[in-house]
Phi, psi and omega in degrees: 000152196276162188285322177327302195294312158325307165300309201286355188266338185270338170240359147295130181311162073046169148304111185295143208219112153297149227252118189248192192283042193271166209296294174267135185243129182269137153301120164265147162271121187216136236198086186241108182270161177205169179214140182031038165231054192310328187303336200245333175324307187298357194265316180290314181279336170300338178271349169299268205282047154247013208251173184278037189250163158301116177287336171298346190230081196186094166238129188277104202254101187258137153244124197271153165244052140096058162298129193242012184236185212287011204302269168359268176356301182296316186262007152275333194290341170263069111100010201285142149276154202228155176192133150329124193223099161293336192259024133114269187330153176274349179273338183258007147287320185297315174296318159308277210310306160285004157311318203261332175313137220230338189291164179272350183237132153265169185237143211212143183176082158337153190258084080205057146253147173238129168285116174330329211187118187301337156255037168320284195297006191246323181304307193276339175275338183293021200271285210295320180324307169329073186329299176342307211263139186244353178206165167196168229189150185264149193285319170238125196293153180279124169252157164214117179327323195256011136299136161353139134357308232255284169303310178293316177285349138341285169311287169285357151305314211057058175194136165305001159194165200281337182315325200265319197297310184293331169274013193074351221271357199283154191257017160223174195312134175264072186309328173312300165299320174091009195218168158283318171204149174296321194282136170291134180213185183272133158223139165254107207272113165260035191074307152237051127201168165269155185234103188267178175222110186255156165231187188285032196253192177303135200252161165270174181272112192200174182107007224179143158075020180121040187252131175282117179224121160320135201263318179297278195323274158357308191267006156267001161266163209261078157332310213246143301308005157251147151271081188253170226253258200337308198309315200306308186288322168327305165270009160278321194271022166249017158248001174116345190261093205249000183242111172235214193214132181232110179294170174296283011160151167251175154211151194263137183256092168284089196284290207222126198261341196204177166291307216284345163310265220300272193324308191291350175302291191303300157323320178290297201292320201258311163331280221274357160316289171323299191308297238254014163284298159339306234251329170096027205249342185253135189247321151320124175293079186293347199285347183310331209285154185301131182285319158320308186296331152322308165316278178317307196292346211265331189259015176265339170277306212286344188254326195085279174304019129284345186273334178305284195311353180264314178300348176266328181277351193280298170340307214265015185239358167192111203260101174247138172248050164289332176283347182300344173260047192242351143300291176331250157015303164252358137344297202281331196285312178323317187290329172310295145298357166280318180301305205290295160345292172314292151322001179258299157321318172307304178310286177314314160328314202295266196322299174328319198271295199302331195278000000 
């Protein structure tokens, strides 16, 4: 595919679609956990109660972890049920929250995601018509020039760190790649969305961030007391639910507003990986992804000029200069993740020498 061709399917929005006179209109569930996150929240629910859906079939569910800024505040004024996350984590909000869901599809979106187009949720359910499809996702994070840095080089990578892009492992569109993903999978172009086919074998990074899920499927996996987003799809195609939908469409993800936002995210992620990886709690095998490709990025920072040459190829298919933190960028995340390895390992020697 031409790079043009690429660009105009993953960031024009589809043809705008209004909610029509069909026999059933599905409840949505939409199941947003947050902590502290007055900054970005009041933006992620205006684009929610803006959309071209029946707001009666749309219930809106926040889950809090003991937030102390105006996040509570934000989320009565849209009409929210607010309900409680003693164990803290967004993951362990996602499990209250689909416990408590009343809709037949739930939604998953972080409070600092923004829906792109007022007719987004009528784009993203329409997948779902599709007896087959059991979820469905948007294909690309959405840019916008006057975000952060930061955020923008997010967007055009389609991945919350460079890491993911370079292990292959990423679900949205790439300008470094020119793709959505690296994995070979079954695909079917259904015009305004692709229709995949996944097995229990490497999954692309999906689950999260606009992700739509049949609510009967969902609640036959093991949901409780964490919800984490790979595992899940891990256990719907280990229940048969093996099609899924990657629309045409973006959603804007306000990942990291500073460097110092990024790192501790990035630091967070891999961190409660590891704890609740201990704990025997995480069920996807991330240990699968190839270590050669690992490699390859660490000695693509030591030469340098190969990662400049991915930033001239990434400039010339979307001319940002955003790309320019794309050394930098994977320098601090390889260490990020180096670090917490090293520190992982200590702890066991540590443990060992006691037992």
């Amino acid at each position: 595919m031409k790079i043009n061709e690429a660009f105009s399917f993953v960031h024009k929005v589809p043809g705008k679609k209004r909610w029509g006179n069909q026999k059933h209109v599905p409840i949505v569930s939409v199941v947003v956990p947050t902590r502290n996150s007055g900054k970005t929240l009041d933006k992620c629910l205006s684009s929610l109660s803006q959309q071209d859906y029946p707001q009666d079939k749309i219930e809106l569910i926040i889950v809090d972890a003991f937030s102390k800024d105006q996040t509570l505040d934000i989320a009565r004024k849209f009409n929210a049920k607010v309900l409680f996350n003693p164990r803290i984590t967004g993951e362990a909000g996602k499990a209250v929250g689909v416990e408590a869901a009343k809709g037949e599809i739930i939604l998953f979106i972080d409070s600092d995601n923004v829906l792109p187009s007022k007719d987004w949720l009528v784009h993203m359910i329409e997948p779902l018509q599709n007896k087959e499809v059991v979820a469905s996702e948007p294909v690309s994070y959405s840019y916008c020039k006057s975000d952060p840095a930061i955020i923008r080089y997010c967007s055009l990578i389609g991945a919350n760190d460079p890491l993911t892009v370079y292990l292959g492992f990423y679900g949205r569109y790439s300008f470094l790649e020119d793709k959505w993903t690296n994995i070979p999978l079954k695909v079917v172009d259904k015009e305004s969305y692709f229709q995949i086919t996944l097995s229990v074998g490497v999954i692309p990074t999906m689950g999260a961030n606009g992700f739509l899920v049949q609510a009967s499927a969902l609640k036959r996996t093991n949901f409780k007391p964490y919800l984490f987003d790979i595992d899940i799809i891990y256990e719907l195609i280990d229940l048969g639910y093996t099609d899924f939908a990657r629309v045409k469409i973006g959603i804007f993800h306000l990942y990291a507003f500073n460097l110092s936002q990024y790192l501790k995210k990035t630091y967070r992620r891999i961190r409660d990986y590891y704890y609740f990886h201990k704990l025997g709690l995480r069920k996807y095998p991330w240990t699968r992804f190839n270590r050669l490709k690992l490699l390859g990025l660490i000695l693509r920072i030591l030469l340098i000029f190969p990662l400049f040459k991915d930033v001239a190829k990434g400039y010339k298919r979307k001319a940002d200069a955003a790309w320019f933190l794309h050394w930098f960028l994977c320098v601090l995340t390889i260490a990020v993740y180096g670090i917490k390895e090293v520190l992982s390992v200590f702890y066991l020697l540590r443990r060992s020498r006691r037992l």
